[in-house]
SEKOL-776264 format. One record per residue (C-alpha): residue number from 1; residue in one letter; x, y, z. Coordinates in nm, 4 decimals, padded with zeros to 6 digits. Layout:
(NUM; A; (X; Y; Z)) ...
***
This chain:
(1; X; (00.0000; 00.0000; 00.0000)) (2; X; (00.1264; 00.3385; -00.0928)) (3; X; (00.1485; 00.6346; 00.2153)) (4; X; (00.2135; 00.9839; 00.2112)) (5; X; (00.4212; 01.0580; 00.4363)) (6; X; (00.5892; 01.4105; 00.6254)) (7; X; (00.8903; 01.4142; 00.8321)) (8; X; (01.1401; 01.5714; 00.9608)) (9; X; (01.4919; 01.4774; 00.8299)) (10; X; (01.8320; 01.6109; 00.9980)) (11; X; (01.9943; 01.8355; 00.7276)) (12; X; (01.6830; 01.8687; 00.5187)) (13; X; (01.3793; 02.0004; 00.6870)) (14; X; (01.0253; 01.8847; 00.6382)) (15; X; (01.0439; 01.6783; 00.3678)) (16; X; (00.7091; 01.5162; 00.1674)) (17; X; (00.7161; 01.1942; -00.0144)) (18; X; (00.5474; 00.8663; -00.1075)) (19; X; (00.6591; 00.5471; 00.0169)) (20; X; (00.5463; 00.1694; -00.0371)) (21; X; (00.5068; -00.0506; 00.2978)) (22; X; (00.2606; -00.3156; 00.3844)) (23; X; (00.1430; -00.1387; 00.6495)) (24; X; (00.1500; 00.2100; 00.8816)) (25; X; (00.4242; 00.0398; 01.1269)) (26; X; (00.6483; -00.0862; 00.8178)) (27; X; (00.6815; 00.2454; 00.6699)) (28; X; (00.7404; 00.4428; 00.9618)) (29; X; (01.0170; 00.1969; 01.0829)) (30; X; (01.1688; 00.2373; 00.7758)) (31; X; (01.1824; 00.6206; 00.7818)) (32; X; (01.3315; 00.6304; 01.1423)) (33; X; (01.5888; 00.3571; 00.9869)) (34; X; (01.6946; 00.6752; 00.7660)) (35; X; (01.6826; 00.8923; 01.1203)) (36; X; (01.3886; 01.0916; 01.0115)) (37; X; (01.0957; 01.1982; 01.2331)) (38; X; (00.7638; 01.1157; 01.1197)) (39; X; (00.5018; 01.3717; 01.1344)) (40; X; (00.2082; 01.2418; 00.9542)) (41; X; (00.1296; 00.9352; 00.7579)) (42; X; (-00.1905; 00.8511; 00.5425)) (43; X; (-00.2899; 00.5866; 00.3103)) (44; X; (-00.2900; 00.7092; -00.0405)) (45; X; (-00.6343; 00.6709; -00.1651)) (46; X; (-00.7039; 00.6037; -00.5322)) (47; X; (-01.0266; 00.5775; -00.7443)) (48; X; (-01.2508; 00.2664; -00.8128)) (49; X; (-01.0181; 00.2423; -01.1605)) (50; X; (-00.7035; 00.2698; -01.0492)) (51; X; (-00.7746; 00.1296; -00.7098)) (52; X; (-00.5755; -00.2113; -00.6209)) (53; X; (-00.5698; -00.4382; -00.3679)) (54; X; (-00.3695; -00.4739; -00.0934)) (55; X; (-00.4942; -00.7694; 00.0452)) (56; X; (-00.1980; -01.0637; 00.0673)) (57; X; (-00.2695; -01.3128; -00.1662)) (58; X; (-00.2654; -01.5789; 00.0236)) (59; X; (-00.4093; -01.8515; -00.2195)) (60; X; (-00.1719; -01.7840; -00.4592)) (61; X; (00.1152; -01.7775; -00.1971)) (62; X; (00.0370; -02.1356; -00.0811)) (63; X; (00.0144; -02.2780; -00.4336)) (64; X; (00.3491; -02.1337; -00.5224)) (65; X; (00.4920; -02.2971; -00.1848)) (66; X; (00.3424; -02.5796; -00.2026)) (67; X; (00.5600; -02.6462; -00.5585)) (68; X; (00.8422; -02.5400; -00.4198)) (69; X; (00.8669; -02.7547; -00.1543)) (70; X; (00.7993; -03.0562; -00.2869)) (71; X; (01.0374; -02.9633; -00.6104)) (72; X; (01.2549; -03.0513; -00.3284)) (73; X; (01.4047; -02.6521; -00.1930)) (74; X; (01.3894; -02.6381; 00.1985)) (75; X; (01.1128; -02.3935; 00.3137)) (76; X; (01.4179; -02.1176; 00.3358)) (77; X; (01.5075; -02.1050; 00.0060)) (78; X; (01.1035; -02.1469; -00.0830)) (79; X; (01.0888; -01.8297; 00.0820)) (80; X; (01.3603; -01.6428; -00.0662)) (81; X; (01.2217; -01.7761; -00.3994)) (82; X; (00.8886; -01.6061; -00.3828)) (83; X; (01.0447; -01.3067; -00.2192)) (84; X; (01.2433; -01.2702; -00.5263)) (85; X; (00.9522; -01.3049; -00.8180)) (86; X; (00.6951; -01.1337; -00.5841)) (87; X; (00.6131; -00.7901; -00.8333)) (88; X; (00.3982; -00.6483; -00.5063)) (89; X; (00.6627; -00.4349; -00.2857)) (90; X; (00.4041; -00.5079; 00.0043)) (91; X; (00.3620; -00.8887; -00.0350)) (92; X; (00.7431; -00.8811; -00.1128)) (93; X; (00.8167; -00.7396; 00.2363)) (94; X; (00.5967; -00.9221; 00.3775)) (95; X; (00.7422; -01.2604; 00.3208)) (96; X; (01.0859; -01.0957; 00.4126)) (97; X; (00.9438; -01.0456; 00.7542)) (98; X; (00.8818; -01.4302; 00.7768)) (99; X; (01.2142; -01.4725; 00.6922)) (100; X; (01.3607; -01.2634; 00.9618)) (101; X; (01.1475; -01.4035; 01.2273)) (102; X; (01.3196; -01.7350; 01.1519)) (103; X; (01.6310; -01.6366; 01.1254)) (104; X; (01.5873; -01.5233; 01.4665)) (105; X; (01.5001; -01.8897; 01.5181)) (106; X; (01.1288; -01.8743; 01.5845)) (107; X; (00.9312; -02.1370; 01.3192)) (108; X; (00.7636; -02.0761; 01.0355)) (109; X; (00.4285; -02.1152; 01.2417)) (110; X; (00.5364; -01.8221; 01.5357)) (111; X; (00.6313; -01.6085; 01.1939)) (112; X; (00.2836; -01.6641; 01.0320)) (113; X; (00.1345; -01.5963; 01.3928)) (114; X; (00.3124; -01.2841; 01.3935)) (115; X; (00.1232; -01.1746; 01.0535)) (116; X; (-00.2185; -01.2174; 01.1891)) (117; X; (-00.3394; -00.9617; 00.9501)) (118; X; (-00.2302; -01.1632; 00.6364)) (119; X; (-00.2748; -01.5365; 00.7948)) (120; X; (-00.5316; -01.6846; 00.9837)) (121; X; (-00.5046; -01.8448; 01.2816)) (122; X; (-00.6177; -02.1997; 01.1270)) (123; X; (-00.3206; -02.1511; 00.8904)) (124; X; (-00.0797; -02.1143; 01.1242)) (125; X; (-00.2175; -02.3843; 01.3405)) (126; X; (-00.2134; -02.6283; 01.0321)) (127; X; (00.1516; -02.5270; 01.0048)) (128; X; (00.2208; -02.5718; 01.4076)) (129; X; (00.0968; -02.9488; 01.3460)) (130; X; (00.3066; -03.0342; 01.0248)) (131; X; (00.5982; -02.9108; 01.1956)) (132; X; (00.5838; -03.1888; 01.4287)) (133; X; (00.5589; -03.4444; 01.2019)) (134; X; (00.7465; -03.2936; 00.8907)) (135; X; (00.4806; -03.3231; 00.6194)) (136; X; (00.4451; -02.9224; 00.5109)) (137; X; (00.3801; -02.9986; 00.1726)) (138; X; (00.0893; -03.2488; 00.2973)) (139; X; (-00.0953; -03.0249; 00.5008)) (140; X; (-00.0502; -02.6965; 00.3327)) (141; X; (-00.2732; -02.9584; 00.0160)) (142; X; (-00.5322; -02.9826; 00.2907)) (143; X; (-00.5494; -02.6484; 00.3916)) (144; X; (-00.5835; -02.5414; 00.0142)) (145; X; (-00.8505; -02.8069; 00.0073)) (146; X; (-01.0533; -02.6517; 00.2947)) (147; X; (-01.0306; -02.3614; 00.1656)) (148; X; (-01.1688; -02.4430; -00.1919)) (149; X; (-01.5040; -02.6193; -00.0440)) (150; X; (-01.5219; -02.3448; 00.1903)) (151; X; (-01.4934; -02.0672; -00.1074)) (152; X; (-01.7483; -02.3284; -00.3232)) (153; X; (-01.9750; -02.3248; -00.0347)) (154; X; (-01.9654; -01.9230; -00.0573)) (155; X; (-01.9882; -01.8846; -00.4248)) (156; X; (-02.2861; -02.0998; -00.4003)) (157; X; (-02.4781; -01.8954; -00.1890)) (158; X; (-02.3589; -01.5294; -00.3446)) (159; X; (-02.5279; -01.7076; -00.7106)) (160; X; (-02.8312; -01.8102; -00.5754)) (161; X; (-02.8983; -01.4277; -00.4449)) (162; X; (-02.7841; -01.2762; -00.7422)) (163; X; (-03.1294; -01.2635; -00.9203)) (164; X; (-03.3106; -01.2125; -00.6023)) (165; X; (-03.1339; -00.8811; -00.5733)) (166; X; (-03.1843; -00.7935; -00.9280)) (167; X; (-03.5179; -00.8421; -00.8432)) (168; X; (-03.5216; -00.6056; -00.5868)) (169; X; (-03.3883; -00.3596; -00.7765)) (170; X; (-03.5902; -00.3808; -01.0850)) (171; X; (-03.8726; -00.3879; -00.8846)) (172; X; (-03.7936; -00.0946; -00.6957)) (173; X; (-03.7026; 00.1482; -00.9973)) (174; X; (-04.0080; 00.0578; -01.1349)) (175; X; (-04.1913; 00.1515; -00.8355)) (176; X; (-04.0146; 00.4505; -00.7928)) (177; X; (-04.0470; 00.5526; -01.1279)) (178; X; (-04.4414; 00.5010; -01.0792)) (179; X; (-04.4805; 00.7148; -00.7552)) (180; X; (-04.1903; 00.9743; -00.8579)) (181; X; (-04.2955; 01.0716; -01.1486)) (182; X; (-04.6127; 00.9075; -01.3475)) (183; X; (-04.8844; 00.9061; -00.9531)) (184; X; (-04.7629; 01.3267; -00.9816)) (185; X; (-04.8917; 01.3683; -01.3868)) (186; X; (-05.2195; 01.2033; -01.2788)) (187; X; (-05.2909; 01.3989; -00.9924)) (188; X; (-05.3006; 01.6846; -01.1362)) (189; X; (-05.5092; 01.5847; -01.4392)) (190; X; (-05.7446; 01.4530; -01.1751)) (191; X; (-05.7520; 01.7465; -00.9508)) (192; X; (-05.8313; 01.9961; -01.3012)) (193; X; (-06.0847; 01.7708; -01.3558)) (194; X; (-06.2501; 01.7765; -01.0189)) (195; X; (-06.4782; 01.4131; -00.9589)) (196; X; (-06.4940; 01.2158; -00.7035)) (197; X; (-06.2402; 00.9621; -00.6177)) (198; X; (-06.2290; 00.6308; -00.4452)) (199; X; (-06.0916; 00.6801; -00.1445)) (200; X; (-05.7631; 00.4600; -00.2133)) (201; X; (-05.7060; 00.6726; -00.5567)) (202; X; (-05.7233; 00.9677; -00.3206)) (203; X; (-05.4620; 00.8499; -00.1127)) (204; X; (-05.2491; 00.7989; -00.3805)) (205; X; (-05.2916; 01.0840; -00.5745)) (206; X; (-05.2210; 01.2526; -00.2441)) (207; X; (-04.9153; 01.1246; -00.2113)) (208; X; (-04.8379; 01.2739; -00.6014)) (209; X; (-04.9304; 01.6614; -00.4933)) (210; X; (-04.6754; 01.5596; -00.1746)) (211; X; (-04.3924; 01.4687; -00.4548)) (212; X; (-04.4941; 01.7666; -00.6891)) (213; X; (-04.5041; 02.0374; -00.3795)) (214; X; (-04.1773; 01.8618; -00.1956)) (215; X; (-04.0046; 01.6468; -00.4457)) (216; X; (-03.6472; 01.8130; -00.3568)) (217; X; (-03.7147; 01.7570; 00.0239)) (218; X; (-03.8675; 01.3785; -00.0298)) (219; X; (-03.5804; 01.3251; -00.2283)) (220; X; (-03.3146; 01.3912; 00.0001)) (221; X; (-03.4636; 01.2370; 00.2963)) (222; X; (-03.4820; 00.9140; 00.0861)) (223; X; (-03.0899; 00.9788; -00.0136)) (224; X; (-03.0315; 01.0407; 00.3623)) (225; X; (-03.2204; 00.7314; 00.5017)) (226; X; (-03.0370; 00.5007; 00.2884)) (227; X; (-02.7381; 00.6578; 00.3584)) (228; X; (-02.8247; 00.6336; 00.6986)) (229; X; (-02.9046; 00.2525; 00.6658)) (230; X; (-02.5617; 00.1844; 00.4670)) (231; X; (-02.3962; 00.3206; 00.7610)) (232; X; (-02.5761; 00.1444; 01.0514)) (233; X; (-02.5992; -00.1846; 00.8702)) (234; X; (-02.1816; -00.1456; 00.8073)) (235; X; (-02.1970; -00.0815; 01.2294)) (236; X; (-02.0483; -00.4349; 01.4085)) (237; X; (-02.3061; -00.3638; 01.6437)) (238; X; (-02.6258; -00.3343; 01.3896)) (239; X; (-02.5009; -00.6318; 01.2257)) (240; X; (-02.4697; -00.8343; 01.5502)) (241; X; (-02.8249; -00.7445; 01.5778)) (242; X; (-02.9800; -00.8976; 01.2373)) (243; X; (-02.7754; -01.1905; 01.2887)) (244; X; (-02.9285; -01.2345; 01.6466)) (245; X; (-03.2478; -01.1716; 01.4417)) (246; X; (-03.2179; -01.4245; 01.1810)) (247; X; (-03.1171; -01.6551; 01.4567)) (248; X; (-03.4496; -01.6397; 01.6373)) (249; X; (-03.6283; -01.7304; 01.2774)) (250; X; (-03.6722; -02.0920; 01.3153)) (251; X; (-03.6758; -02.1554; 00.9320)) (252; X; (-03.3275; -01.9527; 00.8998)) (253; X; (-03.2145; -02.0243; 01.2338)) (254; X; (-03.1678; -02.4127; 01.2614)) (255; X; (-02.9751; -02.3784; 00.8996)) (256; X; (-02.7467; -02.1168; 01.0149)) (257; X; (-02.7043; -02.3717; 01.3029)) (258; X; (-02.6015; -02.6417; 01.0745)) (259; X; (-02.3757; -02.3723; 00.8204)) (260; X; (-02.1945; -02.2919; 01.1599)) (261; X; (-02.1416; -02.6754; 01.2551)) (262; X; (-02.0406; -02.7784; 00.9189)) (263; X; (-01.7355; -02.5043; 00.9088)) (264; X; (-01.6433; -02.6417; 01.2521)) (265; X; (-01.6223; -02.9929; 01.2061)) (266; X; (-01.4582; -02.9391; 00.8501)) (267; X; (-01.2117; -02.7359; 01.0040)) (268; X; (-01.1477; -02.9173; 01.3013)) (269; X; (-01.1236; -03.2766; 01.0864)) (270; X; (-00.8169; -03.1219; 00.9135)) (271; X; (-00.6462; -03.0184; 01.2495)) (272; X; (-00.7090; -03.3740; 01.3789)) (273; X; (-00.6096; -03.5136; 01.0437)) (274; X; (-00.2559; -03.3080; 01.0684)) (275; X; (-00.1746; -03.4665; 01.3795)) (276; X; (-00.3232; -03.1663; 01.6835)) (277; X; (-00.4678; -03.3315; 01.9878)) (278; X; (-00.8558; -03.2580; 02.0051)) (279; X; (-00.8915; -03.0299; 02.2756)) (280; X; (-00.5777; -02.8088; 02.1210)) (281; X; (-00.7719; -02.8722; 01.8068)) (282; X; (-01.1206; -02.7255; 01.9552)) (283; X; (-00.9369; -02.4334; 02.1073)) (284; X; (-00.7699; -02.3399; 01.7937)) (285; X; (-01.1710; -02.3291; 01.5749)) (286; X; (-01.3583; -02.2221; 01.8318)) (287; X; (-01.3534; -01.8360; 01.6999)) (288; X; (-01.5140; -01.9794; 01.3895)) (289; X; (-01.8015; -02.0562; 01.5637)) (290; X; (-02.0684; -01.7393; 01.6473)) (291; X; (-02.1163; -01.5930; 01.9452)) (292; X; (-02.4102; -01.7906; 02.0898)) (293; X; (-02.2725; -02.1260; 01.9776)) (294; X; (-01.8486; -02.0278; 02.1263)) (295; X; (-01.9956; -02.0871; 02.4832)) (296; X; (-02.0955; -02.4742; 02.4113)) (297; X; (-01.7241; -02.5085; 02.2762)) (298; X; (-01.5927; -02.4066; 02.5929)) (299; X; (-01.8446; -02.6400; 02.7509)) (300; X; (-01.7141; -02.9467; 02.5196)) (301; X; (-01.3549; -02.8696; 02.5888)) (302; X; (-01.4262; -02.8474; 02.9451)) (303; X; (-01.6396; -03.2031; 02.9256)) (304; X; (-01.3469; -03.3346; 02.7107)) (305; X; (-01.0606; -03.2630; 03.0107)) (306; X; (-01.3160; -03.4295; 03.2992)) (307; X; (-01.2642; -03.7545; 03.0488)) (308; X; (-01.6097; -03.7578; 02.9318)) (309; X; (-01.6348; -03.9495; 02.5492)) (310; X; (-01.5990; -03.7372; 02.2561)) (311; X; (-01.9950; -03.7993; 02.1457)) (312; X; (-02.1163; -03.7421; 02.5018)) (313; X; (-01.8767; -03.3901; 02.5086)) (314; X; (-02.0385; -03.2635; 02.2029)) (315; X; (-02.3675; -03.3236; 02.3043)) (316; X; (-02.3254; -03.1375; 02.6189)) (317; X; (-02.1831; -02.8311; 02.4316)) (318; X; (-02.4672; -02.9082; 02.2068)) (319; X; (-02.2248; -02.8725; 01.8546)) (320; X; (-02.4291; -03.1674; 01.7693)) (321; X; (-02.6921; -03.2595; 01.5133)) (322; X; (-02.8557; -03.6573; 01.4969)) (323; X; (-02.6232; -03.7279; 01.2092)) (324; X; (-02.3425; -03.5581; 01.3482)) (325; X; (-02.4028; -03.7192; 01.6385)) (326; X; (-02.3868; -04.1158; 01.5088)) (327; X; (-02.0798; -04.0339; 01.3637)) (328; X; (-01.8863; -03.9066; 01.6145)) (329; X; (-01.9665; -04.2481; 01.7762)) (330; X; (-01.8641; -04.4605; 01.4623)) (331; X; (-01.5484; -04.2355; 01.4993)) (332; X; (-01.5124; -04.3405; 01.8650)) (333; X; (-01.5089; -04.7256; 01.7814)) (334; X; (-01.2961; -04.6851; 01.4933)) (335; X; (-01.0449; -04.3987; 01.6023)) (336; X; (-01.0589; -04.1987; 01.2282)) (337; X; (-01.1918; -03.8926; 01.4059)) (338; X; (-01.0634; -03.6655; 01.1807)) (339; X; (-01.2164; -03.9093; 00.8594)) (340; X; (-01.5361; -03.8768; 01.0530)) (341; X; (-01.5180; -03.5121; 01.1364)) (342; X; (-01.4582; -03.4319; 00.7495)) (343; X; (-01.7598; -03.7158; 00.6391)) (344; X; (-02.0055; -03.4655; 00.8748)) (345; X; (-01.8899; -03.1238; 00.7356)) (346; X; (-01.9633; -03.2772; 00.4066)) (347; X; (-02.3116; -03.4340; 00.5066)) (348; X; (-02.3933; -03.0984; 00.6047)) (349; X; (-02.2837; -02.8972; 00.3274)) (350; X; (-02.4799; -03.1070; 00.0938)) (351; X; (-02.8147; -03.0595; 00.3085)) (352; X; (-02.7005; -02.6999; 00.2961)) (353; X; (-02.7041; -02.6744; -00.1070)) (354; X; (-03.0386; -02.8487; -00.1377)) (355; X; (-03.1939; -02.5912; 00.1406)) (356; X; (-03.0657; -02.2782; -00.0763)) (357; X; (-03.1540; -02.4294; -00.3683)) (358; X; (-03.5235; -02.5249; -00.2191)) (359; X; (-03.5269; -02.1359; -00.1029)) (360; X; (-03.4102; -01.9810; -00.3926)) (361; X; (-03.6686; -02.1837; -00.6189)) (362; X; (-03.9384; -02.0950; -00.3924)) (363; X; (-03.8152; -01.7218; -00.2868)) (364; X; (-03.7982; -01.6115; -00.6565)) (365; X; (-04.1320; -01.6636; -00.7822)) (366; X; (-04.3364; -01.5303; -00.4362)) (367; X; (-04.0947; -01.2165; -00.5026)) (368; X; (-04.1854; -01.1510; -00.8828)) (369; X; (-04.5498; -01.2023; -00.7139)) (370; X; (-04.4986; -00.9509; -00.4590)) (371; X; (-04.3136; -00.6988; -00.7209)) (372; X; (-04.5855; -00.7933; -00.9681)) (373; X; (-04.8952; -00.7571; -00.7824)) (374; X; (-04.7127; -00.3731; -00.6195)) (375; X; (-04.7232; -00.2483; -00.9695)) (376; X; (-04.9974; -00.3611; -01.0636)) (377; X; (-05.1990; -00.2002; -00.7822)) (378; X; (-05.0708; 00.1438; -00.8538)) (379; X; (-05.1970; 00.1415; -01.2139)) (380; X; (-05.5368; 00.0170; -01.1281)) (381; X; (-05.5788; 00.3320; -00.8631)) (382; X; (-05.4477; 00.5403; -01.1611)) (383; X; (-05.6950; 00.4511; -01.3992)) (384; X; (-05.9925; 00.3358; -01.1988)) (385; X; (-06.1273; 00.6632; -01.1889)) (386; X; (-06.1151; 00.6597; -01.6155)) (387; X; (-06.2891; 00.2916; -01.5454)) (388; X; (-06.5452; 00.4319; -01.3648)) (389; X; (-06.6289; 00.7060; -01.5564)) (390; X; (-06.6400; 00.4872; -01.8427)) (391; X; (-06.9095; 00.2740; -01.6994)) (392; X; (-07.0768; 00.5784; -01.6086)) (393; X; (-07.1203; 00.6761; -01.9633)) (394; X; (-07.2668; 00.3455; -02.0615)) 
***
């Protein structure tokens, strides 16, 4: 990321310039390395065009390592390999930093730790447990594994909203379009032309001499109130709220419930599968869970260290459903836990697909409905009074 930076440099006064560092820390240490005094530091803020991304690419990074390692370098010279091709000066000194934290001696799993920003926790923890046994290669594979059913999982859901929210926003130009500017025309051909109106044309046309009389002011308090609900909805606190919300639906609820569960077991069957003992293991995934469901981890864990069987732990934290919990027996008997914890994750995600499928099929058409039938009620108070007078003709 690019900063603009102003400091004070011995010899040279206030000096103004542009610098490249992955972050605000990174470029300040580097301009005390040249003994100046930082006085101010921004990020450099670019347009939607030439706007790019600063986000570590951390995909791409793993791919690249994973080839590298097993082409046979050590994870060293893996390191300085990518540091060398990497074009971005950020991701470039970012892998540098991993490289000085281990020539410090730390491993490669305390250096990723250190870069919380640009690696999650679950990577580094997949990294703590094939340090143990040796296989990075291995469970780096798995990781990029999780990650792909995890992203396919995602993609799924953002295409099945896609039309809805087209929808939406066909539906609501039209409408707009209706009361902003066609409801206005009418009422004041109706109010030249002085009858009597049904009482629901009334209120509509009413609403048209509002638009025509205040149109500037109705305007900008729409403009404001979505503004206003952009902002609150993009509040941690507002959006803890609708999720507590959705949460009390029971329709929405129980399948955010089994979303949540399905994450955590898949996660937690590649920990176990690398080789981390399961309470470590449930310590380590427990921040995946949400907030009402993190207390029955704790619970588990805590069930888990009185000696308590893995099923009969669960249960108790209530991370459970009936499938799950059959399997975590069959994994008891037959000591694959981590086989078993990846067989439920994908039970799960399966019954998750069919549900957004189900919802999106039946979602769709009650919304073109609901759209259809709006529209269609605003043109028949438009033109009932022409329907009426018609008949009164006859």
């Amino acid at each position: 990321m690019r900063y603009r930076i102003k400091a004070l440099r011995p010899g040279m006064g206030v000096i103004a310039l542009t610098l490249e560092a992955l972050d605000e820390t990174e470029a300040t240490l580097r301009m005390q390395r040249e003994g100046a005094q930082v006085l101010s530091i921004a990020a450099e803020r670019q347009g939607w065009l030439g706007q790019r991304s600063s986000r570590f690419p951390l995909s791409l990074f793993t791919q690249e390592l994973i080839a590298l390692l097993d082409a046979g370098l050590t994870l060293s010279e893996a390191l300085e390999t990518l540091a060398e091709k990497e074009p971005r000066p950020e991701s470039r000194q970012l892998i540098e930093r991993l490289l000085g934290t281990m020539r410090e001696g730390r491993p490669f799993s305390a250096a990723l730790a250190s870069q919380s920003a640009s690696f999650p926790a679950l990577y580094a923890a997949t990294v703590r447990a094939a340090e143990s046994t040796g296989d990075l290669s291995p469970a780096l594979t798995r990781y990029m594994a999780y990650q792909n059913q995890i992203e396919a999982i995602k993609k799924k859901v953002i295409s099945a909203s896609i039309y809805p929210v087209l929808l939406v926003g066909v539906g609501t130009l039209v409408i707009g379009f209706l009361l902003g500017y066609v409801v206005p025309r009418f009422a004041s051909v109706y109010a030249d032309a002085g009858r009597d109106l049904p009482w629901m044309s009334r209120l509509l046309l009413s609403w048209g001499e509002a638009v025509q009389a205040y149109g500037g002011w109705i305007a900008l308090a729409a403009v404001l109130a979505l503004a206003g609900f952009g902002i609150a909805l993009a509040q941690p606190a507002t959006r803890a709220a609708v999720t507590r919300l959705a949460w009390r639906i029971p329709a929405i609820g129980s399948h955010l419930r089994t979303f949540q569960l399905a994450r955590f077991y898949r996660s937690l069957g590649m920990l176990l599968s690398g080789g981390i003992p399961l309470v470590s293991a449930l310590g380590m995934v427990s921040g995946l869970l949400a907030a009402n469901l993190r207390g029955g981890a704790a619970i588990t864990i805590d069930a888990l260290r009185r000696g308590e069987s893995i099923s009969a732990a669960f249960a108790r934290g209530e991370l459970t459903t009936p499938v799950a919990a059959r399997l975590l027996r069959v994994g008891e008997k037959s000591g694959r836990m981590g086989e078993m914890m990846d067989r439920i994750a994908i039970f799960h995600d399966e019954e998750m697909a069919r549900w957004v499928d189900w919802f999106t099929r039946l979602f769709e058409p009650l919304l073109m409905v609901f759209i259809g039938l709006t529209i269609g009620l605003i043109v028949v108070l438009l033109y009932l009074p022409i329907f009426e007078l018609a008949g009164s003709i006859q």
